[in-house]
Every structure is written in C-alpha cells, then in structure tokens.
N, C-alpha and C positions, 0 to 999 in steps of 0.2 A: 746176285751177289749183293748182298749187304753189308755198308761199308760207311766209315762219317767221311769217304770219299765221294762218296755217292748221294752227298747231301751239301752241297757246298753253302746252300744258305743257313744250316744245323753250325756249318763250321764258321761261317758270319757272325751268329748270334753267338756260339762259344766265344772268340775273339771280342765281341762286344761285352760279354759278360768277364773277361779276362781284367779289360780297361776296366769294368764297371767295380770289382774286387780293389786293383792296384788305387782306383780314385778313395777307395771305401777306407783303406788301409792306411793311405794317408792323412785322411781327413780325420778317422777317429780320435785321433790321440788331443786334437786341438779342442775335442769335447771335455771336459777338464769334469763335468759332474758326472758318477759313472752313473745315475738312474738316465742320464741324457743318452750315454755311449751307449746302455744298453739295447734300449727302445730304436735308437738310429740301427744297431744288429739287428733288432727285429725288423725292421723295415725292410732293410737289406735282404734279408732270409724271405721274406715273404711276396715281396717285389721281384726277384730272379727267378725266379719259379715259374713265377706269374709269365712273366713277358718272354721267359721260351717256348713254354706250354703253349700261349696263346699263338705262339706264331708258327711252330713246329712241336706240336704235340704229334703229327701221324709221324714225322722225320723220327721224331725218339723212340716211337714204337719199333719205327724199322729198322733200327738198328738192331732189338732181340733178334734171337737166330730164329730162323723160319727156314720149316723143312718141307716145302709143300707133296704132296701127295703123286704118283707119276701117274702121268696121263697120257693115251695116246689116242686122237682122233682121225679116225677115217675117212673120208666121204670120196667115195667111186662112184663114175656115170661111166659105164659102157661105153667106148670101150677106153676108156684116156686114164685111171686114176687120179686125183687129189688128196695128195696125203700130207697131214701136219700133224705132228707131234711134240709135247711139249719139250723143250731144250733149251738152249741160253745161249748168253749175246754174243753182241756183232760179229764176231768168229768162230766159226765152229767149234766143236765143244771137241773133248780128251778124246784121244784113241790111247790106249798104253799099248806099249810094245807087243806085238805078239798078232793072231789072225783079228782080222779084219773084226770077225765073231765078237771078236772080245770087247766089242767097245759099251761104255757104260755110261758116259755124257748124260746121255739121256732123263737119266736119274738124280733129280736133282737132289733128293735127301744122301746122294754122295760128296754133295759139295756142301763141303765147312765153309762157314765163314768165320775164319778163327780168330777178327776183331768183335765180333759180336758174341762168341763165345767169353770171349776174355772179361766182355763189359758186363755179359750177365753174370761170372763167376764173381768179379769185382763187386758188383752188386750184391750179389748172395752172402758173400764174408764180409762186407760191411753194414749187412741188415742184420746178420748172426747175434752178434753182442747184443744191438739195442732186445731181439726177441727173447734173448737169453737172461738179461738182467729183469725184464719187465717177469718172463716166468719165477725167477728164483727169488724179486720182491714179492710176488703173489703168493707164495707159495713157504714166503721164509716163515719159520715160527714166531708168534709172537703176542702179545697179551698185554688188554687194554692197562693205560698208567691208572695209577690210583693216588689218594693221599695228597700228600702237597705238591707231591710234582703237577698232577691234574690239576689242584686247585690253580695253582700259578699259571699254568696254562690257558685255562677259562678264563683266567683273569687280563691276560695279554689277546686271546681269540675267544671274547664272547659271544654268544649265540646272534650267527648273523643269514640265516636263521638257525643254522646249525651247525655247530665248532670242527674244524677238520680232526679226524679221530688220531689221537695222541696212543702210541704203541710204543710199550718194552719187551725188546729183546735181546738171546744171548749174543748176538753177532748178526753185523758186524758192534764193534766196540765206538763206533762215533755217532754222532746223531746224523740224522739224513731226512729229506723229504722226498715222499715218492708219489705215484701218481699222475696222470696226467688231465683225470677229467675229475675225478674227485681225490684230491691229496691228501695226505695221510702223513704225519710224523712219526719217527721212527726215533727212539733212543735207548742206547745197552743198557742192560738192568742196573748198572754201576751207579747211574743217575738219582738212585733214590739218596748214593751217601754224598752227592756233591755238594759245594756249598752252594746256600743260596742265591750266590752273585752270579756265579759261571753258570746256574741253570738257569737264574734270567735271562744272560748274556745270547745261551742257545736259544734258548727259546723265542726269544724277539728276531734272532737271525732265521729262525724256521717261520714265522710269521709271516715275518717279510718275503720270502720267497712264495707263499700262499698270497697274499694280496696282489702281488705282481704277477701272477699268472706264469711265474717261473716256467715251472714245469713241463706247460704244456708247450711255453715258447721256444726250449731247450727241447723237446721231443720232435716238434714240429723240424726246427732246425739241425737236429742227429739227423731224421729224412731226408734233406735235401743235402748232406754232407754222403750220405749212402749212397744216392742216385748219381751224383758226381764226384763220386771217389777219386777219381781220373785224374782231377783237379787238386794239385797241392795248396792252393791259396786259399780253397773251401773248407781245408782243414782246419789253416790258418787264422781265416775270417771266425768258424766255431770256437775256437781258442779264446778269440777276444770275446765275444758273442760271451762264454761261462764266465771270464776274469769280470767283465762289465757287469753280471747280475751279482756275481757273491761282493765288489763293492760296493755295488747299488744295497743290497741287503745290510752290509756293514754301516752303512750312511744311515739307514732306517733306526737299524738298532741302536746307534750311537748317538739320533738324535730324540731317542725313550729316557736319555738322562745316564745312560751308562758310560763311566771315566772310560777315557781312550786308554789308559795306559792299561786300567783293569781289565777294559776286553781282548785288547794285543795280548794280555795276560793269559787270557782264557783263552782266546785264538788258538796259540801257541800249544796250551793242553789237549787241547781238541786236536790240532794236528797231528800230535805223538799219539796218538790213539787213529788215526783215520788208517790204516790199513787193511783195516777190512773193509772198506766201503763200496758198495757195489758201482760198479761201471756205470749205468744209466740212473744214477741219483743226485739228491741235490745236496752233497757234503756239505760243511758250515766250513771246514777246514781240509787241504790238500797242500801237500808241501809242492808243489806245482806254482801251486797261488801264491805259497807263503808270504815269499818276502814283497812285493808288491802292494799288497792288502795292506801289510804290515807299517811302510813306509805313509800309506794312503790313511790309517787309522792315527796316527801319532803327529799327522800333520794338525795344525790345529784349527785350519781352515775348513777340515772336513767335519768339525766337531760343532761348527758356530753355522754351519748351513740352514737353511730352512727347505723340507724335501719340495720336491718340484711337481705340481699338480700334474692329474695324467692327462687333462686335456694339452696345456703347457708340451709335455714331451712329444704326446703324437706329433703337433701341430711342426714344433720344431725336425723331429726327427724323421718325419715322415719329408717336409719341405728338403731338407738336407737329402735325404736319400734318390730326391725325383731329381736334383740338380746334380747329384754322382749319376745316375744312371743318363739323364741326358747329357752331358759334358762326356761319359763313354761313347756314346753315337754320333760323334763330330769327327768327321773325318772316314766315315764309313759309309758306303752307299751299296743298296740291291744290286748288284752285275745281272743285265736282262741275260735270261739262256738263249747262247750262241747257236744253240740247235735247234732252238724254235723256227718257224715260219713267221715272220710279220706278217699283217696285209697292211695293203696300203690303207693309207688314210681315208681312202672314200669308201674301206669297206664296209660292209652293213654288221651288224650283230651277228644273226646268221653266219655269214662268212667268217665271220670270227673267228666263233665258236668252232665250227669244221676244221678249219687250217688248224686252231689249237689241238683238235682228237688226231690229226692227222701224224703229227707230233708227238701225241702222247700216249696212244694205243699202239703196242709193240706187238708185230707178232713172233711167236716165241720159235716157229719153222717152217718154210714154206718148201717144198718138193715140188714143183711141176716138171711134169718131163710130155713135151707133144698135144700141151694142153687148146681147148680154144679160147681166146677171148674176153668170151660171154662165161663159158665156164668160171673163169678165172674169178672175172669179175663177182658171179654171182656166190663164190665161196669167200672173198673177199669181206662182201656184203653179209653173210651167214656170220663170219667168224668174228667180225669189228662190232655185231652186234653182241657176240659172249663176251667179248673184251672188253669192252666199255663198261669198266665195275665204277667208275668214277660215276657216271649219269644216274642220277637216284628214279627218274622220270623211265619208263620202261619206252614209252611211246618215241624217247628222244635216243635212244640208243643206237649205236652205229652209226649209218651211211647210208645216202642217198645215192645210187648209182644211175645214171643216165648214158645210155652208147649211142651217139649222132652219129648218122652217115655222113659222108659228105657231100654236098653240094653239087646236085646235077652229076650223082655218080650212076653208076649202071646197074638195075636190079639184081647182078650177080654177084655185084664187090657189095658183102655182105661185112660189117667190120666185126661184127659179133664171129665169124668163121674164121679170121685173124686167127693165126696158130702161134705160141708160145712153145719152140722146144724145146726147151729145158730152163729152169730158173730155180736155184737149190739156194735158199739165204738163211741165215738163222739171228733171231732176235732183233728185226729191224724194224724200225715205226714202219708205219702201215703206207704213210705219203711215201715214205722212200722205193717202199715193195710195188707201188703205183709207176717210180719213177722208170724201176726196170724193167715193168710191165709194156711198159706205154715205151720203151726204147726197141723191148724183143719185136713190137707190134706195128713200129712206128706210127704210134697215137700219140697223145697229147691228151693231159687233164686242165680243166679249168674248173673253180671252185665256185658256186653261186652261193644266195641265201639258204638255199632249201637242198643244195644237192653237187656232184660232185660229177659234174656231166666231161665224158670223154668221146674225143671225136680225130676223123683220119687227118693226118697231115700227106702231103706231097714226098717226097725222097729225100730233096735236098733239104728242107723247111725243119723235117722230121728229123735226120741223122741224129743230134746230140739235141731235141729240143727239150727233155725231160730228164738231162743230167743231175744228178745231185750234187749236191757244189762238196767240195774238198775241205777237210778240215785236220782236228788234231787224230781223227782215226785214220785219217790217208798216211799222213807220217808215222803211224806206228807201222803202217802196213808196209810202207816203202822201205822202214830200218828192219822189218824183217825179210824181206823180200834179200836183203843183204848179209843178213847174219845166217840163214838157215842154209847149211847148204846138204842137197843130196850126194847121197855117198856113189851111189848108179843109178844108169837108167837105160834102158835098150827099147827104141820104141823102130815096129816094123810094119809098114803099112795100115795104121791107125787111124781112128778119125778124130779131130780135134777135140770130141766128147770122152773119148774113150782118153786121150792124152789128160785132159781136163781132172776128170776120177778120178785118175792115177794121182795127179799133183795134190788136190785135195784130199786124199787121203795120207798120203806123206806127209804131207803140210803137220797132219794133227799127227803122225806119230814124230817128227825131229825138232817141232816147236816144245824141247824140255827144258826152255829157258822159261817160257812164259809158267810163273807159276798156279794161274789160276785155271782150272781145266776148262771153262766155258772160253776162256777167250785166245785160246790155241788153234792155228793152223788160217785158213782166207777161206771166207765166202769168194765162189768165181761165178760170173756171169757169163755168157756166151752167145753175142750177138750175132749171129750170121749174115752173110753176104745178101744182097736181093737178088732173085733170080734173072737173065736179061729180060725178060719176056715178060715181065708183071710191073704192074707198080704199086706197094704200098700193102704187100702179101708176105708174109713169112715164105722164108726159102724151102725147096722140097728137101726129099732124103737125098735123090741124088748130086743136089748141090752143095752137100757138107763137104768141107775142107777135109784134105788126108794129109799124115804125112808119110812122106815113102817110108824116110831110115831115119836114125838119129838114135845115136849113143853116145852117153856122157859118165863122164866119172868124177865126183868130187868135185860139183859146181855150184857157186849161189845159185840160191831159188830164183832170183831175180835173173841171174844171166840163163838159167836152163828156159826161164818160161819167154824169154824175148831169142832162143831158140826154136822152140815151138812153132813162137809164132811167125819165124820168120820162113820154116818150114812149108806151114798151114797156110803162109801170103797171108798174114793176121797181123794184129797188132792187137797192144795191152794200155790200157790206163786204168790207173788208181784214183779211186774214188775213197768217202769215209767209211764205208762199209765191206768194200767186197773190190775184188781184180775186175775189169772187165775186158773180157776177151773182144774187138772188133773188128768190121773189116777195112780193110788197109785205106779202099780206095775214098775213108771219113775221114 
C-alpha cells in the first residue's frame, strides 16, 4: 500500500516546504523592485524542487500507483512443505464474504491505492493545459512580420547573434511571447495599422521577457506547480512568481524612455484585446494583472529607477531565498523509526548493517506448518537473499545464518531437528519472522559482524527471550480484538490449530471495518506447551492442546479467543504483529 502515510519523512519535508512558501509569501512583498521579486520566485521555484528530490526522490516515486505482478513461490523438501506467496502486511489480507475459495488478497494488482491514484490523475489534468498550449503554439498559424513592424523590432533586438523570430497572426488578438528554449514573438495581424508609440511600447515589453529568460522560468515553475497541485500555496506562490516578471518587464520598458502615462495607455489597449491569449504564454497584458501593474507604472518612483544588474539580483535573491528555506527548518527535526532496531554503541559496521536488513527486508508470507529448524532457516536464508533489492553489491545480499548447539549437549539434541508446527505471518520484517521462529524453537538469535548465529536456550532462559516488543500495531490489534465480534461458533473436540484456522479465517471475513484489504483480520501464532519428558524440543502431535465443547454466540473476538484458550489451558498476548497463542504455565 502506498500512501504519504507511508512516508512520514515525504510528509516532514511537505510541512517544511509549507513553512518555507508562508516565509516566501511574506517576505516578497517587502522586495519593492519587481526584477528583485521576481528572480527571489525564481529561486524559490528552483530551490524546492531541489531539496525534496534530493532528500526523497524514491518517497515521490512511491507514491505513483504500482501494481506489481502476482507471484507465487514454492519450495517443498519431502516430506514438510515451505510455501510463501506473495501478499501484504502485517495482517492478513481480504477474505470477501462467501467460500473460503473465494478469496483474492493475494492479488495485489486488486488493491487500489486510491491516494495515489488521485495524485497521478491530479498530475495528469494539471500537466494537460501546459501540453496543450505548447501544441496549439506550435502548431498556430502564423507568418514572419515584415516592413516597419520588423524594422522596429531589429532595432529594439539586434542581432545577438540572432534576433528572436518576430510572427503575425490572426489570433490570438494580443501580442504574446512563446517558447521556452528558443522564443518567438507573436503579434495579431492588427499590428501593422498601430501607432507607432503602442508598437514600441509592445515590443520593448516582449524584449524584456526574452532577455530575462521569461519563459523558460515561467515553464520550469508551471512544472513544479503540476507536480504539487495538491498544494494551494504553490499555486499562489506561481501567481506572484507571473505578476513579478510582467512588472519586471514594465520596469524595462519604461526605463527605454517610454512616458508612464503613454504605456498605462497602451497597457490598457492591449488588455481589451488579450482574450484570446493562450494559457501557457507570456501576454504583455491580462486583466488579472491589470490594475496592479497599473498602479506600479504611474508611480513615478518606478519611472526614475535604474534596472538592477543580473549578478545584483541573483546574489540578493538567491541570499534571501536560502535564509526563507533555512528559518522554515527551525523547529523541525528527523523522528528516528520507532521500528528500527538500534545496536548498541559498541556495535561494528557489520552489525549494523544486519540489525538495519533485519528491519528492512519484509517478508510478504510465511506458511510453515511442522517444519524443521534448519529447514526453516535455510528458506529464510534463500528468500532474504531475493529480497534484498536495496543491496546493489550481489555478494552482500541477505544473511548469514549460523545454528550453534549448545554447550556440552548430547550428540542427539540436534537444534537443526527443532520442529516448528505451524507459523502462518504475513508481511512482517524478517528480524520479527526470527523472533517467532526462535520462540516456536526455543532458540535465541544474536547478531555479529558477518552473521546472524542462532543457538539453544534452557526452558526457562528461553520462554519469552526473543519477544518482539509492543507497539502502535499491538493496539490496533487489541481495539480489534474488541470491536469484531463473531456472530457463532460450535467448536467439538478440536485441537487448538484447528480452533486457531477457524478464528483466522473469520477474522478476514467480519473485519469490514478495516478499509484496506491487506490489513484485515490477525496474524496468530501458536506456541505449544513443552513435552514433560524433553527439554528444549518442540512438542509432539500427541501433546496438542483440544478443546472438548465450546459454543458461543455473538461475542467479541477478544472474549471468544481468551475462551479458547482457557479451554485449551492456553493463554493469549499481543504483540505488534500477530496474537500469540501460549502456554499457560509462561
């Protein structure tokens, strides 16, 4: 399931960039020159991109929908089976109402993830327009200016080395610049009867959007407005980002010698005419802009300026923008993951690295039923090596497995022969899948540099020594344990597994609260008694728990299963993954 729940440092760095917007929004206005405000939007646009990408670029990828392929692996050794097949987390995946047959979990290309649907539809209709205008500028008719309009043009964009190409067409009716890596003017045929002052007027305001690299800045910044549609503020921020460049451009033009009052003049005509202007262009005029520009020209302050060199703005607006984005990261810090493993302080590299896979490689389903040990282990070892897609290095792949006897034990008590009966989990890191291993086994793992060596414990040493500690998944499982309840149940001379099935399969058909079908219904565990006669052996068939009788109707999950076990002379705790069934006398 992918989700921006599923990324809490993606939703760190959103929140960072949320501050880094509200800082941007306030600071701008205090830039009084707009070739200043604009350049500081540039920065801004070019900077945010920057520092999520770098820090979560694979987090945004996983957010598109992914519908991976279904896969089911086998591996059988005479006569025990080892079956895992791929499925999803921590609890069992959907049963829908009806036979057993019918279930369909398995399949992950059935499960939507309909925030990731949503991001890439949001995506797609706000990449639409920019693709749509760029086709229908390429594509609009049009033909080269000629006469004095050309001439005045050359004569405002001389050959440097080569004048951006000047085009008449019938529509739209305003002038516009288009383009983003080679730009191109664009004005209505109307323009051959204007007077000469209003085609200077354009013409110096299209210039100046070509020397300032307009276009490409306002392109670049429509992209990262698409990619975070999501974001009202990023719309916001684009808004100032266009009003900053067409004053910057009016500042150009009005310091070429052209009367403030005459271009407000011309402004004004050009806006009565800008309705046909395509979406992704650089208009001279928008009643959007209007009145703003308007106020901005006829001040007289903007008429006596002297324009601001481009090393000047970088230097300024670039300084500005690292002092918004830093002042956004005060007061925000990485949260280490709660579900990691530490090692201690004396650990090596090596152990590191291990405790980190141990954590991080999931397996997506594990079936053992009356397995041994050594089996176990050695599919373990198979499967942590396919899993391991993070380790670029083939040789460093997986896990090191090591099975210690114990100390002075006796050439029969083989710990490799250690029988696992039954262990059914789905989607749980691999350390976890160790912990239940080594609890069915009573073994114990310890982590070294080079290897992940397991060895016997004693009865008592052993009982709970490879618990997994409790967290926010224990209390989801414990508020269901109390909401779900079974409508009947008639159980008659049963064995604790056969009771066990039963719950697990209910679980995933009455959990129709949970809306996501992977994480419907409990992983159960089923620890068995030790037999009197052995130490440190899994129990035979004839020492499974039964229960004689037991009929219910209409009970929490939680009160049926601590009938069970109180049947079976068992007991239950919750752990972050899965119920575990134990016996009484731990």
């Amino acid at each position: 399931m992918n989700s921006f729940n599923s990324h809490p440092d993606l939703l760190l760095s959103l929140a960072k960039f949320t501050s880094a917007l509200l800082i941007a929004l306030a600071v701008a206005p205090l830039l009084k020159r707009p070739a200043l405000r604009s350049t500081f939007w540039a920065a801004i646009f070019l900077i945010l991109p920057a520092m999520i990408l770098a820090s979560h670029g694979r987090s945004l990828l996983n957010i598109l929908p992914r519908f991976p392929a279904v896969a089911e692996i086998e591996i059988t050794q005479a006569p025990t089976p080892i079956r895992e097949a791929v499925a999803a987390p921590a609890i069992p995946s959907a049963m829908p109402a009806g036979p057993i047959e019918s279930i369909d979990a398995r399949d992950p290309a059935r499960r939507v993830d309909w925030v990731s649907v949503v991001f890439s539809a949001g995506l797609i209709v706000s990449l639409l327009p920019i693709l749509i205008s760029i086709l229908r500028i390429r594509f609009i008719p049009k033909k080269p200016a000629y006469g004095v309009t050309l001439e005045e043009w050359l004569t405002i964009r001389p050959q440097k080395p080569h004048p951006a190409p000047l085009y008449l067409t019938r529509s739209p009716a305003a002038p516009f610049t288009a383009g983003f890596i080679r730009e191109s003017v664009l004005l209505p045929e109307s323009a051959a009867g204007w007077s000469m002052r209003r085609l200077r007027s354009t013409l110096h305001h299209e210039a100046a959007h070509i020397s300032r690299r307009d276009p490409l800045v306002r392109m670049f910044a429509s992209l990262v407005r698409a990619a975070l549609w999501f974001h009202p503020l990023i719309w916001l921020a684009h808004r100032q980002l266009v009003a900053a460049q067409e004053e910057a451009c009016d500042e150009i033009a009005l310091a070429a010698g052209i009367p403030a009052d005459e271009y407000a003049e011309d402004l004004l005509e050009t806006a009565r005419c800008s309705q046909g202007i395509l979406g992704h262009s650089l208009g001279m005029a928008r009643w959007s802009q209007l009145g703003s520009r308007i106020r901005f020209i006829l001040d007289k302050s903007a008429t006596q300026t002297k324009p601001l060199t481009m090393k000047t703005k970088a230097i300024v607006s670039l300084g500005i923008a690292a002092a918004t984005f830093g002042l956004s990261s005060l007061g925000f810090s990485e949260a280490p993951d709660a579900a990691a493993r530490i090692p201690d302080a004396a650990a090596k590299p090596g152990q590191a690295g291990i405790e980190a896979k141990l954590n991080r490689i999931v397996m997506p389903r594990i079936d053992f039923e009356d397995v041994t040990l050594g089996d176990a282990i050695e599919y373990l070892r198979i499967r942590s090596a396919e899993l391991d897609v993070a380790e670029k290095d083939p040789a460093r792949k997986g896990f090191n497995f090591v099975i210690q006897g114990a100390p002075g034990a006796k050439d029969d008590d083989d710990p490799e022969s250690r029988r696992i009966p039954e262990l059914r989990l789905r989607n749980v890191p691999i350390g976890v899948v160790l912990d239940y291993i080594c609890n069915a086994t009573r073994m114990a793992y310890k982590v070294d540099e080079f290897a992940i060596a397991i060895r016997p414990l004693g009865n008592a040493e052993g009982a709970d020594a490879a618990k997994p500690a409790n967290g926010p998944g224990a209390a989801i499982i414990a508020r269901k344990l109390e909401q779900i309840v079974i409508p009947a149940m008639h159980f008659d001379n049963i064995t604790i597994e056969e009771a066990i099935d039963f719950l697990r399969l209910r679980s995933l058909e009455l959990d129709v609260a949970e809306k996501d079908p992977a994480k419907r219904g409990f992983n159960f565990v089923i620890r068995k008694p030790l037999p009197a006669n052995k130490e440190g052996d899994g129990a035979a068939a004839g020492d499974v728990p039964r229960i004689a009788e037991l009929h219910l109707r209409n009970v929490p999950f939680g009160a049926t299963l601590k009938y069970v076990c109180d049947a079976a002379k068992m007991d239950y705790k919750i752990d972050e993954f899965a119920v575990t069934i134990i016996p009484r006398a731990d």
